[in-house]
C-alpha positions as semicolon CSV with decimal commas, in nm:
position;residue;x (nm);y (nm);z (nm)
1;X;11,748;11,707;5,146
2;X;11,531;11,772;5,450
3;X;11,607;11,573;5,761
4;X;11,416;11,272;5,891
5;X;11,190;11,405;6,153
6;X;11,272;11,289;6,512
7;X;11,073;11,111;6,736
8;X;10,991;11,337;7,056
9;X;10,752;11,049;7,178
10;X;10,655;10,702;7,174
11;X;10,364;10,506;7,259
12;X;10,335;10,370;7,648
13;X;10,264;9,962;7,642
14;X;9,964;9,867;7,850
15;X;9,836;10,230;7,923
16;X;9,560;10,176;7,686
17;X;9,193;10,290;7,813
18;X;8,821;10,181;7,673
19;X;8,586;10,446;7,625
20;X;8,336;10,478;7,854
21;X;8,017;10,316;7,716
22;X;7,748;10,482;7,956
23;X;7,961;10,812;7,951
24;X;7,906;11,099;7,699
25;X;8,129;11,386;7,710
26;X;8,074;11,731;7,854
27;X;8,323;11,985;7,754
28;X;8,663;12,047;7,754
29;X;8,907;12,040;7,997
30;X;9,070;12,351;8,169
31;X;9,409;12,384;8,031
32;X;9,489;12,560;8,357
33;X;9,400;12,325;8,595
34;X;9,658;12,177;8,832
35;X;9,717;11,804;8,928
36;X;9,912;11,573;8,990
37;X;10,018;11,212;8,832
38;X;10,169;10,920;8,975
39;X;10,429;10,798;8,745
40;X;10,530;10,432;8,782
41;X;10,904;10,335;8,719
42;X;11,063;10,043;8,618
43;X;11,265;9,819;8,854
44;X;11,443;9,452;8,899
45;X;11,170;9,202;8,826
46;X;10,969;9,089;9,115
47;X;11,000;8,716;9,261
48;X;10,691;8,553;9,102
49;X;10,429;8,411;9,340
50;X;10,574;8,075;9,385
51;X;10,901;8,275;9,484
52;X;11,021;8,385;9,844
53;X;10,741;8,213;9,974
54;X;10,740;8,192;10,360
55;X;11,046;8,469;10,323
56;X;11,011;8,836;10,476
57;X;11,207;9,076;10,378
58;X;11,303;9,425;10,577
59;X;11,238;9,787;10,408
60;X;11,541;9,820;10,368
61;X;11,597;9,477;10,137
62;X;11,279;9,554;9,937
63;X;11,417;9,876;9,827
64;X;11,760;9,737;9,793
65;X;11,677;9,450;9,587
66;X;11,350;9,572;9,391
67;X;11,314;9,981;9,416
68;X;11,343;10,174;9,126
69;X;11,705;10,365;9,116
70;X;11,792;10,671;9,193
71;X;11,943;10,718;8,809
72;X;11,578;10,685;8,665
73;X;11,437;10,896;8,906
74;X;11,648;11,173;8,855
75;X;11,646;11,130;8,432
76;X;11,235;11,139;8,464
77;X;11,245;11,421;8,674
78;X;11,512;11,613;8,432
79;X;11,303;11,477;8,122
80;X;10,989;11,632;8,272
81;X;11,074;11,969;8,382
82;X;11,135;12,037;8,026
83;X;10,735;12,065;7,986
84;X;10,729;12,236;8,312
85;X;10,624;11,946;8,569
86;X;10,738;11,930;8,893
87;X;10,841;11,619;9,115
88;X;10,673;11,649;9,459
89;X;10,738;11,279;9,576
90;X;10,979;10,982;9,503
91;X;10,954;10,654;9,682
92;X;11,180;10,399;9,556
93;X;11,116;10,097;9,753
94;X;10,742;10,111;9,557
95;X;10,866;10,280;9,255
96;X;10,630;10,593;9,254
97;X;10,658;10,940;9,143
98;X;10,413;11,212;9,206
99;X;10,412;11,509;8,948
100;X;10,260;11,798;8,970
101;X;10,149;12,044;8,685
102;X;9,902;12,201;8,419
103;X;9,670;11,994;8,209
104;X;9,840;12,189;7,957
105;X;10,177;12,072;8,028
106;X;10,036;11,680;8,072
107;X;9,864;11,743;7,782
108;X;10,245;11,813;7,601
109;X;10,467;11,562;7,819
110;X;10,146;11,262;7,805
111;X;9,970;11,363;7,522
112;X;9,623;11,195;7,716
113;X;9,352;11,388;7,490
114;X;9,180;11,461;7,844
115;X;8,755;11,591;7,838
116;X;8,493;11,599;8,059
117;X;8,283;11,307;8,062
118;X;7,928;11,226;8,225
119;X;7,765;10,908;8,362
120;X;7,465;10,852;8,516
121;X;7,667;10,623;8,800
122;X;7,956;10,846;8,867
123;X;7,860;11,234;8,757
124;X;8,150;11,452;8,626
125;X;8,505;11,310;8,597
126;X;8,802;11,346;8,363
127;X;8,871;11,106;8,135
128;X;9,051;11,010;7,856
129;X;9,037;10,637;7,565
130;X;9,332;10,519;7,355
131;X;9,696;10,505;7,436
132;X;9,917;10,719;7,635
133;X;10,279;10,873;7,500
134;X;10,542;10,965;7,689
135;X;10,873;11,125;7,580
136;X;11,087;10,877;7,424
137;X;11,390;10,912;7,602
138;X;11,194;10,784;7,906
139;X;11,100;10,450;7,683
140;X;11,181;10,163;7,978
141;X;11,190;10,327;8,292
142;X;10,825;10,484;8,329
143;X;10,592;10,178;8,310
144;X;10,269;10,387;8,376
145;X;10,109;10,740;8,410
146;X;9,800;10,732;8,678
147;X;9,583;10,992;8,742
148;X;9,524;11,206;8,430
149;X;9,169;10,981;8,384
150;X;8,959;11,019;8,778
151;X;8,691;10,732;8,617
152;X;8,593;10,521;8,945
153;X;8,754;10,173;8,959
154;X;8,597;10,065;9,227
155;X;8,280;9,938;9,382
156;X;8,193;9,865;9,766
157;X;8,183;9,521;9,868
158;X;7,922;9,511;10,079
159;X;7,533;9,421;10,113
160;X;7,310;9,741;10,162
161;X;7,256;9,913;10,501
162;X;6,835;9,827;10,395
163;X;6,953;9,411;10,295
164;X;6,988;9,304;10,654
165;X;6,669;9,108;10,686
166;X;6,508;9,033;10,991
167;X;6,624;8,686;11,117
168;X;6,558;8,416;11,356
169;X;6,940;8,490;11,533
170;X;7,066;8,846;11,645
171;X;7,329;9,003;11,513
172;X;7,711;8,879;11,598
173;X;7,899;9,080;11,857
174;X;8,260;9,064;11,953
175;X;8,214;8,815;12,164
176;X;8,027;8,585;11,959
177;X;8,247;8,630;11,683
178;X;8,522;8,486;11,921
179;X;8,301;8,216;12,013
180;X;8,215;8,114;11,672
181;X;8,556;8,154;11,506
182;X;8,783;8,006;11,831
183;X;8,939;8,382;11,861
184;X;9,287;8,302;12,038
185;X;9,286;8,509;12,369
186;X;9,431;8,848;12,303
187;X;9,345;9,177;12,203
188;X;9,563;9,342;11,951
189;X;9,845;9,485;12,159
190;X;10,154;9,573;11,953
191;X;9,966;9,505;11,595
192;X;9,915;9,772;11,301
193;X;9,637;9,669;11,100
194;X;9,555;9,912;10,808
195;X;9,194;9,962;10,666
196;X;9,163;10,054;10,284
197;X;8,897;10,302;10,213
198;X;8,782;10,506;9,869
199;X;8,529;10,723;9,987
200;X;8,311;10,811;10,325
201;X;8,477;10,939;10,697
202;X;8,558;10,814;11,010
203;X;8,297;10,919;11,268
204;X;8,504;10,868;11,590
205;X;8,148;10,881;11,837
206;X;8,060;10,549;11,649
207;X;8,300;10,389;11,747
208;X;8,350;10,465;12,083
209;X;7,980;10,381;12,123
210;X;8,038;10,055;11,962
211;X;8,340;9,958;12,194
212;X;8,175;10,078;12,497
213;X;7,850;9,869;12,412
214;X;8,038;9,560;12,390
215;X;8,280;9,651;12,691
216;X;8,567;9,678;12,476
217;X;8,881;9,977;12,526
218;X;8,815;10,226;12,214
219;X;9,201;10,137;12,048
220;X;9,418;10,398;11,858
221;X;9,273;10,512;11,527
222;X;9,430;10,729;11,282
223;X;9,212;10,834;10,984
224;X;9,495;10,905;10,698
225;X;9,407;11,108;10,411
226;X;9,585;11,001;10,089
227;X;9,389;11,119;9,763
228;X;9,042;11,187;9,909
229;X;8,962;11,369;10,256
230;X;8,980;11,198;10,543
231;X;8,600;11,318;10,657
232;X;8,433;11,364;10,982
233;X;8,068;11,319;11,041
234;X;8,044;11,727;11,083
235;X;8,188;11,767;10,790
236;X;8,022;11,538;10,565
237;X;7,704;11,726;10,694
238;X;7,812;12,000;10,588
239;X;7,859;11,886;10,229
240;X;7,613;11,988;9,954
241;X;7,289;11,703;9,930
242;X;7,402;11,471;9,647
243;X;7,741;11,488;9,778
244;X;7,652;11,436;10,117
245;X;7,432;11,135;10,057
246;X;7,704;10,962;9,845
247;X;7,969;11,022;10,148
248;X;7,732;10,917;10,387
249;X;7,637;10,626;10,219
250;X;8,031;10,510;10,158
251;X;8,066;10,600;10,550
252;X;7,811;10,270;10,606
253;X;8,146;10,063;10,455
254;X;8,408;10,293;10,638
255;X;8,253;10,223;10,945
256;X;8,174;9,879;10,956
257;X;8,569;9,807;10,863
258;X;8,679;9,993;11,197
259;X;8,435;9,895;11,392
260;X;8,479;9,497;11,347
261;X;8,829;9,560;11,370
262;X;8,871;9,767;11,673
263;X;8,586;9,492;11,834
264;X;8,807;9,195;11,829
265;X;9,163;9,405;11,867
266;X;9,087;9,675;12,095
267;X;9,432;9,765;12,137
268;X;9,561;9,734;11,807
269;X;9,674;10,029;11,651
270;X;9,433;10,082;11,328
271;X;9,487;10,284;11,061
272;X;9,210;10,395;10,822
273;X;9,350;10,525;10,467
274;X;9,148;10,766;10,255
275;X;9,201;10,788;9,891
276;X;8,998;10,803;9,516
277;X;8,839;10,586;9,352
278;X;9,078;10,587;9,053
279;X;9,385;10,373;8,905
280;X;9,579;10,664;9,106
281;X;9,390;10,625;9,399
282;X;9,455;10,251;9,427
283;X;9,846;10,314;9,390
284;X;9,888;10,580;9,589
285;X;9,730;10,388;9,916
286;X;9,894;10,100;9,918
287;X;10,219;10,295;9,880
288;X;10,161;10,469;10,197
289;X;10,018;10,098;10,349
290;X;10,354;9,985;10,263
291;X;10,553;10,270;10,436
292;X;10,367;10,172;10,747
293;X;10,451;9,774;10,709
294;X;10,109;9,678;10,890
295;X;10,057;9,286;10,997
296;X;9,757;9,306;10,737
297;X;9,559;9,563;10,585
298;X;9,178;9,483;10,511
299;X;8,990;9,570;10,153
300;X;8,647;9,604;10,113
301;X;8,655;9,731;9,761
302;X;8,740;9,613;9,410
303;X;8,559;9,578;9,077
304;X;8,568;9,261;8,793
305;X;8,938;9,166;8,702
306;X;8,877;9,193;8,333
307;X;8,593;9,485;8,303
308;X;8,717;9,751;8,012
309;X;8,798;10,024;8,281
310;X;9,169;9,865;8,406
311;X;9,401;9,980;8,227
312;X;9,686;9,677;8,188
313;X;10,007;9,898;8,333
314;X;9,777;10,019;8,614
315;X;9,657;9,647;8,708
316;X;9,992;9,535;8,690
317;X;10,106;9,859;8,937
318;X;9,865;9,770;9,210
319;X;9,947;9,382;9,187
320;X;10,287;9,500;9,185
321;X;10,265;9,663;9,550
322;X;10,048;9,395;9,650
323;X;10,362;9,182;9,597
324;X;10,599;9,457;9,744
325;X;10,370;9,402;10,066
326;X;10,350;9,008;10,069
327;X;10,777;9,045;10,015
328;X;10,723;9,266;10,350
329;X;10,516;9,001;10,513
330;X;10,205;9,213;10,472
331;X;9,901;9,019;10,417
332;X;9,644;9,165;10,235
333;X;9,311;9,066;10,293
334;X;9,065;9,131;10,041
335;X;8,683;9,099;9,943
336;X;8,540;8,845;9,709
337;X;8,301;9,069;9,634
338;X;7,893;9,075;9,710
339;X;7,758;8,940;9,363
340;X;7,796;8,578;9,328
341;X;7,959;8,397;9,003
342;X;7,907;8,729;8,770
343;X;8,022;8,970;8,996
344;X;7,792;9,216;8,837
345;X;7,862;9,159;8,481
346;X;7,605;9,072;8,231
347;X;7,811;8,887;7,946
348;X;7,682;8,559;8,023
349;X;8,035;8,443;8,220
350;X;8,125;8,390;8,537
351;X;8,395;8,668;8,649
352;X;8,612;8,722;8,973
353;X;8,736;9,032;9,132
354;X;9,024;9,230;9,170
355;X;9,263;9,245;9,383
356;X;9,122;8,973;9,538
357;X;9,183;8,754;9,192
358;X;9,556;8,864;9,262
359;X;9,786;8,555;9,408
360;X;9,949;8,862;9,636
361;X;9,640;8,876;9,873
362;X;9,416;8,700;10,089
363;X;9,083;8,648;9,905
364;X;8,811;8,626;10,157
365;X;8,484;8,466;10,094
366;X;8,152;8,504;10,272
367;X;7,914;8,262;10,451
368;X;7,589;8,299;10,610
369;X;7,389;8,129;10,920
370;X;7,097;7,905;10,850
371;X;6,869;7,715;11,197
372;X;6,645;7,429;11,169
373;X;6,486;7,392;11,497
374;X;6,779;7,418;11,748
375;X;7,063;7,371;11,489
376;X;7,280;7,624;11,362
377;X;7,522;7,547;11,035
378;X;7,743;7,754;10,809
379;X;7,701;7,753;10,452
380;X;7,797;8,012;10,187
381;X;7,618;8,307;10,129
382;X;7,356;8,355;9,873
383;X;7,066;8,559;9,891
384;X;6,815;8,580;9,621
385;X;6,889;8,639;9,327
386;X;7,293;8,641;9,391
387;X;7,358;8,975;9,329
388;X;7,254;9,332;9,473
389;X;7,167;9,538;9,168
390;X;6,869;9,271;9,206
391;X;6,813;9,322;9,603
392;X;6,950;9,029;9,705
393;X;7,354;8,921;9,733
394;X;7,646;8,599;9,746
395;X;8,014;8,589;9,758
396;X;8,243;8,611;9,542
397;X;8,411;8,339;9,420
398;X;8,585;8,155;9,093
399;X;8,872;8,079;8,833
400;X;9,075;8,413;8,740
401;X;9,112;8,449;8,377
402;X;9,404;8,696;8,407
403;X;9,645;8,554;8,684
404;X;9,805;8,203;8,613
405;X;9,726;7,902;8,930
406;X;10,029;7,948;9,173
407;X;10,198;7,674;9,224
408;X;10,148;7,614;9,551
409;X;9,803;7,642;9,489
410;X;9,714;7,281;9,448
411;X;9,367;7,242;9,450
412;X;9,161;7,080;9,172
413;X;8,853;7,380;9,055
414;X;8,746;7,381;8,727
415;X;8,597;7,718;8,558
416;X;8,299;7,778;8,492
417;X;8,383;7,903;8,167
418;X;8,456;7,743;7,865
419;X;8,819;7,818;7,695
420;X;8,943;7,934;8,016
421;X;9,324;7,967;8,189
422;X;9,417;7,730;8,433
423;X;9,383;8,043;8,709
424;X;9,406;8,136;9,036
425;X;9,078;8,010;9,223
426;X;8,907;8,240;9,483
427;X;8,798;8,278;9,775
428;X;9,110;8,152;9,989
429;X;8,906;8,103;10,287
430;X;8,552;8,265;10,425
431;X;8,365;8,368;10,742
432;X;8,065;8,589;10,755
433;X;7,936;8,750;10,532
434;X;7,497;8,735;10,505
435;X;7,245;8,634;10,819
436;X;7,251;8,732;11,085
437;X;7,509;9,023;10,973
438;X;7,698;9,206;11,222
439;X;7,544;9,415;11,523
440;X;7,691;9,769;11,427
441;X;7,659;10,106;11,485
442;X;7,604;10,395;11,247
443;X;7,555;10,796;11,326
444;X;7,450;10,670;11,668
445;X;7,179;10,422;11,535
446;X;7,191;10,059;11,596
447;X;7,289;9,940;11,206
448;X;7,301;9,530;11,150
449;X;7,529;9,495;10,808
450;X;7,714;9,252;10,608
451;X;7,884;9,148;10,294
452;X;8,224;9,019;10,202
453;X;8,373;9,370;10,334
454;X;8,246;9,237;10,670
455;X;8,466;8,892;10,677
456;X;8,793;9,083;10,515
457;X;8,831;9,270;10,855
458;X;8,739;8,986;11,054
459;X;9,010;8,781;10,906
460;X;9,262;9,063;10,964
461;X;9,159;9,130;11,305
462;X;9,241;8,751;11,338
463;X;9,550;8,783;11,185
464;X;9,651;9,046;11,389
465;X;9,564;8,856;11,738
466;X;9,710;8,514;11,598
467;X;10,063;8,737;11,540
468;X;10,089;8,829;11,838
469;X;10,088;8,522;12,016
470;X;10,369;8,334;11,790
471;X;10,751;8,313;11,811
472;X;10,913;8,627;11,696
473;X;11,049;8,391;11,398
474;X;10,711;8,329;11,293
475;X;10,574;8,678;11,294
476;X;10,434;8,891;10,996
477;X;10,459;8,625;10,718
478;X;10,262;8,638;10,408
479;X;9,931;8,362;10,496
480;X;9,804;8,309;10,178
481;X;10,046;8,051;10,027
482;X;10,121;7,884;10,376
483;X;9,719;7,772;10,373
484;X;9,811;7,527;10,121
485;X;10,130;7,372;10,209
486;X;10,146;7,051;10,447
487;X;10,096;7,103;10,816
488;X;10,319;6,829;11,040
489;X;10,052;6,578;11,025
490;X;10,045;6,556;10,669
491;X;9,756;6,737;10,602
492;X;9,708;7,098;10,414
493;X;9,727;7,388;10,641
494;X;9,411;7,529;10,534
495;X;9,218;7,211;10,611
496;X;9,361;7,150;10,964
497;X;9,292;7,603;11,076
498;X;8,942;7,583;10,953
499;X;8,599;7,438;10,972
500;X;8,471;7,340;10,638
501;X;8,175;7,493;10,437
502;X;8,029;7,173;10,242
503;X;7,702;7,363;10,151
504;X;7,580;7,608;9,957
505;X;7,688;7,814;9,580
506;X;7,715;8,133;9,487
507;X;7,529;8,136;9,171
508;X;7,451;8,483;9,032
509;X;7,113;8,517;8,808
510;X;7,029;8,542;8,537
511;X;7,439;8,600;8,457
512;X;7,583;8,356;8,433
513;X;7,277;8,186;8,573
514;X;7,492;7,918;8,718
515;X;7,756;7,897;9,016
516;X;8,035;7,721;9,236
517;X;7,917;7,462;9,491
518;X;8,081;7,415;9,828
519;X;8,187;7,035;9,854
520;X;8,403;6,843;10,181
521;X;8,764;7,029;10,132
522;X;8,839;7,334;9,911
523;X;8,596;7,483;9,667
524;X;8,573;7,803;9,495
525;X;8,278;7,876;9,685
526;X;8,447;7,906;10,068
527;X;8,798;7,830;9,972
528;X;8,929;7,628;10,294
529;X;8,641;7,678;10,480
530;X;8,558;7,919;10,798
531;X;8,861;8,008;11,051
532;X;8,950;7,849;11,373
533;X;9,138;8,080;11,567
534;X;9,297;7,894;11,787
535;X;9,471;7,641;11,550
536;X;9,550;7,907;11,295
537;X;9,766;8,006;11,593
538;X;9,903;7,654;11,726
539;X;10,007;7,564;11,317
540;X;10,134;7,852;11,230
541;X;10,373;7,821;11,538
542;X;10,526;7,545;11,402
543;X;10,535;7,566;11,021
């Protein structure tokens, strides 16, 4: 009597992947091929986001209390060289591997069914639909495989270089930026802020020409290469046309990230991380982020929580480091995104974006500047017809339908969706984002710009100078949930540290055709409202 047949592999929960629906495929793979994989391991559960709130823990307590263990490691690595992969990395504190090998040998240890695809938006990549399988004794302890699929998942969060309009008021500076948001007096010293970046360079002459046009000391800046090259202007030149466009154009974003950040903390130290586009990409920064432990790290990029491309395990591995930072008192602050209510989709429902949908981050909104006669007011950002594909642009903003309303997020925002979760609501707070943009500079040129990716770096350049100021106790705490807890006087936090946005909506046409309003007090629209420096700093001193 024959034997049963044993089970070599089993199906991996979560890893599942759509197919492509504007993709066609191409050809086949070469089996030869090196690459490498980031594996993600199991660990203790993570405090939930109504957990360790206001608590910071050292990294030596995260990876005490939450890394992966040593044990697992070691079994995937043994399990793994049997199909001839090799381990190039461990970090246990964020539960990564990195594995090198073959597409033939992923092909036998993953079983991915990997081809070369085709889409009009994103050319050639790698890609793969359906489930992933791993080798069964390693059922448990690897919780994702990122990186055999390079499909983008992510978009820039930012209005187009050609949107900034001509206006009646000139572009912010530094300075005015102070001015308007009650900057605390400081400039960075002793603060790491980390920039987030999937594509482009750093062109160090731009931004020595932008400090030394606003007076301000160029401050240390490291451009880190993770995934993706870490580019110089001379080098991007010397890239082939289509290439050279696309890195050019992603510089526009790169850029504008450094330079409001090194504006208003000249002597920070900033550091600008490079990776892809991909799931892998996505892990793989804000593993290094974390090995840094910056006061705040500022992203400008993200696509619809729920679109078909996220894979569930590699959602829940970036949310997952997003709350390894927060436990590190890392605040993450993230775009809303540029395309009002729909954020680019075209189902007929309103949609937010990730991260910034995650309760581990700092969602940041976006607002605009509107005079009649000799008055200037804030309200949120909307530009006809509330989205860019249509030339015109809004913030992000709504009711998540994938992460649960934190607890300590008690606000009252209804979706705009019918049958929807009681969810997280976005944006946490705003600043701007639309007229009359930022005065920039790009490849020399004078370069006004915009978008939700320019308030995320204004809020962690104010981050940065409010931490410096406040009691060593007080230092390099998670914001987010603090915002909506009680200040001394009774009221919430994020109603006494900002000025409120009562006008305005983000409406995205024609999907969903409709939007959030701003009203006196929280909406999903601005969140809290626009910052005020200088009690951001006096509250947090005290709370």
């Amino acid at each position: 009597m024959a034997g049963k047949k044993q089970t070599t592999h089993v199906l991996l929960p979560g890893s599942k992947r759509a197919k492509d629906p504007n993709a066609k495929k191409v050809g086949a793979v070469d089996p030869n091929k090196r690459i490498d994989v980031t594996i993600d391991l199991a660990g203790p559960a993570l405090p939930g986001p109504d957990e360790a709130v206001g608590r910071t823990l050292t990294p030596e307590e995260l990876t005490a209390t939450y890394g992966a263990s040593q044990a697992d490691a070691d079994k995937v690595a043994k399990t793994l060289k049997k199909f001839g992969l090799k381990v190039e990395e461990v970090l246990l504190a964020t539960r990564s591997m990195r594995v090198s090998g073959t597409i033939a040998q992923m092909e036998r240890a993953f079983k991915p069914g990997l081809v070369l695809m085709h889409s009009p938006t994103q050319g050639q990549y790698r890609g793969r639909q359906g489930t992933l399988e791993i080798p069964a004794e390693l059922k448990g302890i690897v919780k994702g495989v990122l990186g055999l699929d390079t499909r983008e998942m992510a978009r820039r969060k930012r209005a187009a270089a050609t949107a900034a309009k001509a206006s009646s008021l000139a572009p912010l500076t530094p300075a005015d930026l102070e001015q308007r948001y009650k900057f605390p007096p400081g400039d960075g010293t002793g603060q790491t802020i980390a920039i987030a970046e999937f594509g482009g360079g750093y062109f160090a002459a731009d931004a020595a020409a932008y400090c030394t046009k606003f007076g301000r000391p160029v401050p240390t800046i490291q451009a880190v290469a993770v995934d993706a090259p870490a580019y110089t202007y001379q080098q991007i030149l010397a890239l082939p046309p289509n290439l050279r466009k696309e890195q050019l154009d992603n510089s526009v974003e790169v850029m504008m990230d450094v330079q409001i950040v090194a504006g208003l903390c000249p002597k920070a130290n900033i550091l600008v991380y490079f990776s892809t586009f991909d799931q892998q990409g996505w892990v793989d920064l804000l593993d290094k982020v974390i090995a840094a432990r910056p006061v705040t790290l500022s992203v400008s990029w993200g696509l619809p929580e729920d679109d078909s491309s996220w894979s569930a395990n590699a959602r829940n591995a970036i949310d997952n480091r997003l709350n390894a930072a927060r436990l590190l008192g890392i605040t993450t602050c993230i775009a809303a995104g540029d395309d009002g209510s729909g954020d680019e989709e075209t189902d007929g429902r309103a949609h937010v974006d990730f991260p910034g949908s995650s309760p581990n981050t700092l969602c940041v909104g976006g607002t605009m500047l509107k005079k009649s006669k000799s008055k200037v007011s804030e309200v949120v950002w909307w530009d006809k017809p509330g989205t860019r594909s249509g030339g015109g642009g809004a913030t992000g903003g709504g009711v998540s339908v994938i992460y649960p309303r934190p607890k300590w997020q008690t606000v009252k925002v209804k979706s705009l969706n019918s049958k929807s979760i009681d969810g997280r609501v976005v944006p946490d707070i705003s600043a701007l984002a639309g007229e009359p943009y930022y005065d920039l500079i790009f490849t020399g040129q004078d370069s006004p710009n915009g978008g939700t990716s320019a308030s995320a770096p204004l809020w962690a350049a104010l981050i940065a100078r409010v931490n410096a100021q406040l009691p060593a106790t007080k230092q390099q705490r998670f914001l987010t949930p603090l915002l909506y807890g009680n200040a001394p006087n009774g009221k919430p936090v994020g109603k006494n540290v900002t000025r409120d946005v009562t006008s305005g909506n983000n409406a995205s046409h024609p999907d969903p055709g409709k939007g959030y309003h701003a009203a006196a007090g929280f909406d999903a629209a601005s969140g809290w409202g626009v910052p005020d420096g200088g009690k951001l700093l006096s509250t947090l001193t005290v709370i």
